[in-house]
C-alpha positions in Angstrom: 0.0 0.0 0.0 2.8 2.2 1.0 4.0 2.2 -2.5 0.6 3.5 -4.0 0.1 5.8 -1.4 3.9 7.6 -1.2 3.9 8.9 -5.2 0.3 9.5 -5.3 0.6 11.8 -2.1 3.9 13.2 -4.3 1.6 14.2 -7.2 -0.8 16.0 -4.5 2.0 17.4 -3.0 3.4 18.6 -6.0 0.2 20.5 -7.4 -0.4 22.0 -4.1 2.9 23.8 -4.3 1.9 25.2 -7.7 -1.6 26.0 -6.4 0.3 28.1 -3.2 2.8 29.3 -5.3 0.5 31.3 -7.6 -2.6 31.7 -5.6 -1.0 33.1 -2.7 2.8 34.2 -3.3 2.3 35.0 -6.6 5.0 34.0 -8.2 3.4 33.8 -11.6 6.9 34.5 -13.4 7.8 31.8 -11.6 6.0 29.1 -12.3 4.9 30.6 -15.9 8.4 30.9 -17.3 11.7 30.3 -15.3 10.3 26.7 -14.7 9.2 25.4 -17.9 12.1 26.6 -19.6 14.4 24.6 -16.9 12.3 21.6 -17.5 12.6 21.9 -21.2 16.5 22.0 -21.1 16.6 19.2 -18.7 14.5 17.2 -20.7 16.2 18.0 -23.9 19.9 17.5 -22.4 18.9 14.7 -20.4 17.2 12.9 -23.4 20.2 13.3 -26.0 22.4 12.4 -22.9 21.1 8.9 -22.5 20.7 7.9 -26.6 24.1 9.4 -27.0 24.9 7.1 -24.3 23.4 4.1 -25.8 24.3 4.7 -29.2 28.5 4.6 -28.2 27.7 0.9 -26.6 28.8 -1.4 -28.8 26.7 -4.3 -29.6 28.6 -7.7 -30.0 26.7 -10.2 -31.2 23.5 -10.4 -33.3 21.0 -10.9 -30.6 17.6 -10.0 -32.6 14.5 -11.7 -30.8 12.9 -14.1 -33.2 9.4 -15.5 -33.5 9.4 -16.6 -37.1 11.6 -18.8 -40.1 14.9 -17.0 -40.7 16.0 -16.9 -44.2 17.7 -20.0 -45.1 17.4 -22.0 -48.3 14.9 -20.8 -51.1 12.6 -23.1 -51.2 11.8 -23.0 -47.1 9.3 -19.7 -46.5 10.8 -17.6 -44.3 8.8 -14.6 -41.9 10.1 -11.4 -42.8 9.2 -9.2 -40.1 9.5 -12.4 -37.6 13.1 -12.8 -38.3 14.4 -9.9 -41.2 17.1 -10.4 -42.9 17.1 -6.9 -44.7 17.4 -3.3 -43.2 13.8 -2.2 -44.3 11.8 -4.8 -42.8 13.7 -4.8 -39.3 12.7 -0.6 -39.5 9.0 -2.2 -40.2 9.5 -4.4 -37.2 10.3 -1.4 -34.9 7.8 0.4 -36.5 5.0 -2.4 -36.0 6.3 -2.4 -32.2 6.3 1.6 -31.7 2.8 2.0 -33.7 0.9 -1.2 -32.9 2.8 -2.5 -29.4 3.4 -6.3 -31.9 5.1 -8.2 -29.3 2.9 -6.8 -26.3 0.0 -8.1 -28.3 0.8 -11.4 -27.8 1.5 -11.3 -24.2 0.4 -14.5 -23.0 -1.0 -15.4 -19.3 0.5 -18.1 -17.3 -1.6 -19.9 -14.3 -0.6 -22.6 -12.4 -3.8 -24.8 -11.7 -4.6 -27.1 -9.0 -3.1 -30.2 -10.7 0.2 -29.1 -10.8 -0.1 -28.0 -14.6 1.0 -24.9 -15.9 -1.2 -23.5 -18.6 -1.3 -20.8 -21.2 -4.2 -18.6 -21.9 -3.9 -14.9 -24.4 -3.4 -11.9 -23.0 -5.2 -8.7 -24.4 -6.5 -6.7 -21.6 -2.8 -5.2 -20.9 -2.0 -4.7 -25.0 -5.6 -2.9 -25.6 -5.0 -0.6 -22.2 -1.2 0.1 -23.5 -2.2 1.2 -26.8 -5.0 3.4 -25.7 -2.9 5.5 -23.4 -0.6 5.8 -25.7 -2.5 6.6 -28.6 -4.3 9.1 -26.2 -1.8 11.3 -25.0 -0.4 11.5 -28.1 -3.4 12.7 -30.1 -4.1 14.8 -27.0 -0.6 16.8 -27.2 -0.9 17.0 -30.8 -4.1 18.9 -30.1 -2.2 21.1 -27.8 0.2 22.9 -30.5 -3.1 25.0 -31.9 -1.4 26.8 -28.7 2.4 26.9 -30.0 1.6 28.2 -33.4 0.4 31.5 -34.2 -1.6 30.1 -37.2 -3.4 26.6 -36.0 -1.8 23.3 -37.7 -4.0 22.0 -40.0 -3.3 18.5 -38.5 -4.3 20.3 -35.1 -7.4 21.2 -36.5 -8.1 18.1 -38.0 -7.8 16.1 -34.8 -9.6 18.9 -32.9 -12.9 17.8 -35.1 -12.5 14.3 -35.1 -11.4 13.8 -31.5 -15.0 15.7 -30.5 -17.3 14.5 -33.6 -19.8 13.2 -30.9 -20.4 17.1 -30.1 -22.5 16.0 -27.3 -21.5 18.5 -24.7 -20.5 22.4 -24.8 -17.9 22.6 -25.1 -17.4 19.7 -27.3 -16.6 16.8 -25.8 -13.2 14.6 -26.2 -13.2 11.4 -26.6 -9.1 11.0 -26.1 -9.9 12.9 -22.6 -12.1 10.0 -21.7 -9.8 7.0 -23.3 -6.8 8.6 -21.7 -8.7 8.8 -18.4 -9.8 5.3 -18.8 -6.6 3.9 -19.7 -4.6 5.5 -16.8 -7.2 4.1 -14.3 -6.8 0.6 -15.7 -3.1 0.1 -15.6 -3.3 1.7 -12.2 -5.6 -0.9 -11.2 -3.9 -3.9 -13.0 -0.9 -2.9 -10.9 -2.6 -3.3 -7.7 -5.3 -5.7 -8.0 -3.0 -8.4 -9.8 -0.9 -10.2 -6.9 2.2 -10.9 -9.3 2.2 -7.5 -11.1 2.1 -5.6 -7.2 4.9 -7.4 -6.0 6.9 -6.6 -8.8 5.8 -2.8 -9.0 7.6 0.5 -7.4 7.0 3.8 -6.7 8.6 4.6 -9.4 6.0 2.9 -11.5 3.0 4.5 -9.8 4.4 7.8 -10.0 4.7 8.9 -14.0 0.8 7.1 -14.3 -0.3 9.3 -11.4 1.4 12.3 -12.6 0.3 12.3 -16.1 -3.3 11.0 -14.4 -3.2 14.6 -12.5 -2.1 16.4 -15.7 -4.9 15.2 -17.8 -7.5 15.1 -14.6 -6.7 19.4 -14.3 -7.0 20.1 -17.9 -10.1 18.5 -18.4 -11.6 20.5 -15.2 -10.2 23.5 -16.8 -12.4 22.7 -20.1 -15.6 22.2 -18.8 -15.3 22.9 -15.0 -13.4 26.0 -14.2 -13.4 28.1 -18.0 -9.9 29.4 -18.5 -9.6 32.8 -21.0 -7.4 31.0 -23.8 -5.7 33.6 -25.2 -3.4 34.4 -22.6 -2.6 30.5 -22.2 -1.6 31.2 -26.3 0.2 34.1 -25.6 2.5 32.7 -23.0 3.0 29.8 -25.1 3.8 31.5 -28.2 6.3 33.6 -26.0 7.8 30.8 -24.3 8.5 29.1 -28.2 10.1 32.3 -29.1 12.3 32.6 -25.6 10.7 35.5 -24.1 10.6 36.3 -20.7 8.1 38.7 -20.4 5.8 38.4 -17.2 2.2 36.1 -18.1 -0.7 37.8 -18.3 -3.7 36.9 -16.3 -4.9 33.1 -16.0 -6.2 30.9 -13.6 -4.1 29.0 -11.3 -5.3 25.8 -11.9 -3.4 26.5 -15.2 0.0 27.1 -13.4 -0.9 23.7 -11.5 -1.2 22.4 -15.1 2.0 23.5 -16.2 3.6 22.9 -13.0 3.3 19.1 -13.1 3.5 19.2 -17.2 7.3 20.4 -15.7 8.2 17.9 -13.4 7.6 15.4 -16.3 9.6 16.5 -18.2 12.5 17.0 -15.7 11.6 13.5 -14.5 11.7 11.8 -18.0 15.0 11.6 -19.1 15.4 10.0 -15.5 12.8 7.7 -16.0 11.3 4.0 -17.7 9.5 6.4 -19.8 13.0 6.7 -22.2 11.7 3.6 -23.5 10.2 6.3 -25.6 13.6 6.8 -27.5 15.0 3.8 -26.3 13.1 1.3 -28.3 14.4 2.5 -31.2 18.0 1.5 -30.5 16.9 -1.9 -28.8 19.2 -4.4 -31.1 17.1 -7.0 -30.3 14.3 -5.4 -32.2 16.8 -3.2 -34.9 18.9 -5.8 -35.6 18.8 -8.3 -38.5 18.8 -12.1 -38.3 21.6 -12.8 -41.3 24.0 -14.4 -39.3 24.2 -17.7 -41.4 24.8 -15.2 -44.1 27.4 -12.4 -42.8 29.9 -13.0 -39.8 29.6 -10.8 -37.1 32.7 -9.6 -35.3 33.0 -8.0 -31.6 33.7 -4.5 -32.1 35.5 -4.4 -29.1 38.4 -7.6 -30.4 41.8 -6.7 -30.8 43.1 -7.2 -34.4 44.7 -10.8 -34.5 47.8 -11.2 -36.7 47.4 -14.2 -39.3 49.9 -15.8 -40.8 49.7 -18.2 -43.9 50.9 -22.1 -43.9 54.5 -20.7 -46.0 55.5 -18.3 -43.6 54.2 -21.0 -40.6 56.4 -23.8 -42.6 59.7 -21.5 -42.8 59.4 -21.0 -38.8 59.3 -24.5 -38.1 60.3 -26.8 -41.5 63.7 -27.8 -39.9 61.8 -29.2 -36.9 58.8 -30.6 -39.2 61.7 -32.6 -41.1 63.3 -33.8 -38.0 59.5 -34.7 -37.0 59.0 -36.4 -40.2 56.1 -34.2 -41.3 55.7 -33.4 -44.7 57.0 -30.3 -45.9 55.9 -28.2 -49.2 59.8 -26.7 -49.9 62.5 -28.5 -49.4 
């Protein structure tokens, strides 16, 4: 319980600081502009910090994970996003993971019964929740640059109309809002209702789902709860893309608390299990190809090895192959 209760009483924490810090220090500058633009180099230098970091690791064997036929003789069908063999379809394969989640989808479930026996039953509860938050939050901050550009995005717009094209409720309605919502609340839960998963979970994994929980929770009460003037919102964004630091104008707080935690997570990614974002890119065991029966594979890290052919091996040792009576190729 303790590790539930510790990072979601974090989160709390951390908005009511925001709310005290604007509502009653004002310190609007504050938490309008100094911090945002700290956040946004940490993130930045913290997330070229750790690919730079992965990408000077060498990788010294071909260790691709393979579910298919690798390519072998012509006449045996091989699975060519399974096992590639060529460049393009081990990109597809990272792309089918990033876009689609491929190998979470078949996530299987293993119970031991009564008898002893260990069976094997599909998985797609945890795929479906994984993709939706995802899917979510991104089509929910693509929404968000109508606020960094001074003429809206016409991919912006577009989502903006299909993301509300129920138009049940003024103001329109999201349905990402809702998903994202949903899909936080059921990872949460799978984490703490499942006995194996608990025992295996930190703080550390309660804490990004119940920060980026609290940062969709305030800006849907700041759409149709507590109406925020948006063009000051705009203004300080457009300013903060074009490195001003001119004082915001005037906005609710529950906006600073907004940005506030929006902050923190980006300080805290880099830092975090959510540099899976960059990292699954340079996973080799999704990147790489399976052509090792084609191509040998050498250790980047081996020290060049000096070879020497059977003449100059046979003029270092033909006296003592003749006194051996081996065979010798010159006389």
């Amino acid at each position: 319980m303790k590790k539930v209760l510790m990072p979601l009483a974090m989160v709390a924490t951390l908005a009511l600081v925001a709310y005290v810090g604007v509502e009653f220090l004002k310190l609007q500058f504050i938490f309008g502009v100094v911090i945002p633009y700290t956040a946004a180099v940490l993130f930045v230098a913290g997330f070229l910090f750790r690919i730079a970091d992965w990408l000077i690791r060498p990788v010294p064997f071909r260790i691709p994970t393979t579910a298919g036929q690798e390519k072998s003789l012509d006449w045996i069908r091989r699975n060519p996003i399974e096992s590639p063999h060529r460049a393009w379809e081990a990109a597809a394969r990272v792309l089918s993971e990033v876009l689609l989640f491929r190998s979470l989808f078949r996530n299987i479930r293993a119970e031991l019964r009564k008898d002893a026996s260990l069976a094997y039953a599909s998985n797609k509860w945890l795929w479906l929740g994984g993709l939706a938050f995802h899917w979510s939050l991104l089509v929910i901050v693509l929404r968000h640059a109508r606020f960094f550009f001074a003429m809206v995005p016409g991919f912006a717009d577009f989502l903006d109309h299909a993301d509300s094209f129920f138009d049940v409720t003024l103001p329109a309605f999201y349905i990402s809002d809702a998903i994202a919502l949903g899909a936080i609340t059921f990872l949460v839960a799978r984490r703490f209702f499942d006995a194996k998963v608990r025992m295996i979970s930190l703080p550390t994994d309660y804490f990004p789902l119940f920060l980026i929980g609290g940062i969709v929770l305030i800006g849907v009460l700041m759409r149709y709860v507590v109406r925020l003037n948006v063009m000051p919102v705009k203004d300080l964004m457009l300013q903060l893309m074009n490195f001003g630091f001119d004082p915001p104008g005037e906005i609710g707080t529950l906006f600073y608390v907004h940005l506030f935690l929006i902050s923190v997570l980006l300080a805290y990614f880099p830092l975090s299990k959510l540099m899976h974002m960059g990292g699954i890119f340079l996973s080799p065991t999704r990147n790489l190809c399976n052509n090792s029966r084609e191509k040998r594979h050498v250790n980047p890290w081996n020290s060049d090895i000096k070879f020497r052919t059977y003449s100059e091996y046979e003029d270092d040792f033909r006296e003592k192959m003749k006194k051996a009576g081996l065979p010798v190729e010159k006389q």
